[in-house]
C-alpha positions, 0 to 999 in steps of 0.5 A: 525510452532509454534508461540511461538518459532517464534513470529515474522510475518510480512505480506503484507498489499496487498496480505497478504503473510507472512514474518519472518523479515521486511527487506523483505518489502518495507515501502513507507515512514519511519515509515510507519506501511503498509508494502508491498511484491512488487511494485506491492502490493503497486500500488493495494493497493492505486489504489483507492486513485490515482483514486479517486483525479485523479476523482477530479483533472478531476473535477475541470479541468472541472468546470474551464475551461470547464464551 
C-alpha cells in the first residue's frame, strides 16, 4: 500500500494495529487523541494507572485506620 494513495492510518494506542478509519476505534472520552482496537487494549494500556492510585488508596486506608 502506498501512503500517498491512503494517507489516512490510525492505530491503537496498545497493541499498535492498523486501522484506515477511526470509526473502527474506541475513544474512551471525546475528544480524546488515544484511540483503542478492544476493551481489552484499553484496560492494558491504563493497567498501570488503576494499580498505582488503588496502591494509594491502600495507603491511605492504612495510615487512617490502621495506624
Amino acid at each position: 500500500m502506498n501512503l500517498k494513495e491512503n494517507p489516512d492510518l490510525y492505530y491503537c494506542n496498545n497493541c499498535k494495529k492498523i486501522f484506515h478509519s477511526l470509526k473502527d476505534l474506541y475513544f474512551i472520552e471525546d475528544g480524546s487523541p488515544r484511540g483503542f482496537c478492544s476493551e481489552s487494549c484499553i484496560e492494558t494500556f491504563f493497567d498501570h494507572l488503576v494499580k498505582h492510585f488503588e496502591n494509594i488508596d491502600e495507603l491511605q486506608y492504612q495510615i487512617q485506620y490502621v495506624r
